[in-house]
C-alpha positions in Angstrom: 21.6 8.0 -1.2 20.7 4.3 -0.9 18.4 2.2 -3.1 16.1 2.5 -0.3 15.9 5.7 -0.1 15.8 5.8 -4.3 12.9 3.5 -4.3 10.8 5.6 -1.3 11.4 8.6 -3.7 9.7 7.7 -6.4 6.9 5.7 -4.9 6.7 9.0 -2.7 6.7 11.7 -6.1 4.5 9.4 -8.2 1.3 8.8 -5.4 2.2 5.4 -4.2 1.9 4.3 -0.4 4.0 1.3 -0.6 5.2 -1.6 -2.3 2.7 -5.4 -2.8 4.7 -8.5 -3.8 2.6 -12.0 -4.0 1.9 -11.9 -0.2 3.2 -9.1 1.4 2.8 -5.6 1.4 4.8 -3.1 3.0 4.1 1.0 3.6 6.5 3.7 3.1 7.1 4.5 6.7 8.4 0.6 6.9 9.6 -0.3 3.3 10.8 -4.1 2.4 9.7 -5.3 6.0 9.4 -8.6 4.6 13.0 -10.1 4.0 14.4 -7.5 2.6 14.5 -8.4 -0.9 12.0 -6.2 -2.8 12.7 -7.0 -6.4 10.0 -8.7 -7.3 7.4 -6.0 -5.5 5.4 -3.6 -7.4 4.2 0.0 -6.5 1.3 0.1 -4.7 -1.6 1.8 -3.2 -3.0 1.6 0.4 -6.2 0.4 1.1 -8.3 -0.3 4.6 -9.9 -3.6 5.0 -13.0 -4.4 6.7 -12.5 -7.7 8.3 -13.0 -10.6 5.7 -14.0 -8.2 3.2 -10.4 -7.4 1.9 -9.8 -8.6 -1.3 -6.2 -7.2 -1.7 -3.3 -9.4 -2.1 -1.1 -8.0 0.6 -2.5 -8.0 4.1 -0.8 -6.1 7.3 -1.6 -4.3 10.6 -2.0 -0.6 10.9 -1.0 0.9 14.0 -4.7 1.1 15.3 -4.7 -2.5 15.0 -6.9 -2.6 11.5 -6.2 -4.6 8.9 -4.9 -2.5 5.7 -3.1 -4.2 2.4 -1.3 -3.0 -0.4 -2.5 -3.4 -4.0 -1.5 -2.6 -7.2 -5.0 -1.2 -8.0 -5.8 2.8 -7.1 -8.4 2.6 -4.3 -11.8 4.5 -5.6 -12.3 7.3 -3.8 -16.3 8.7 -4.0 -16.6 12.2 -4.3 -18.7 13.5 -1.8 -19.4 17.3 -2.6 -22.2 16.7 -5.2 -25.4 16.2 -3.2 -27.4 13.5 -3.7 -31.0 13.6 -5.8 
């Protein structure tokens, strides 16, 4: 097993989508795309952008061509079953 595969592991067991360094940010599917040295990266969470709205510190390109980063922060997720008064 490599430290690669290590890292993906635990990112993968404990809900993380990637790692976010000071401006990068890389998924799991494509893990320390950067320059391959990932030791100053933290675990991170995926989030979609909407144009110039992002406010994450890693940007990147999904493969539909939208912008999505990588932040330390969970992204808040609203919970749509209860109905609205």
């Amino acid at each position: 097993m490599t430290v690669i595969e290590i890292v993906k592991e635990y990112l993968k067991s404990n809900g993380f989508d990637g790692l976010c360094g000071d401006e990068c940010g890389c998924g799991l599917d494509d893990l320390v795309a950067c320059d391959g040295d990932f030791s100053q990266c933290s675990p991170a969470y995926k989030h979609k952008c909407l144009g110039e709205q992002c406010t994450c510190q890693c940007d990147a390109y999904d493969g539909d061509d939208s912008v999505k980063c990588f932040s330390e922060t969970k992204p808040v997720v609203l919970d749509t079953s209860e109905k609205l008064q």
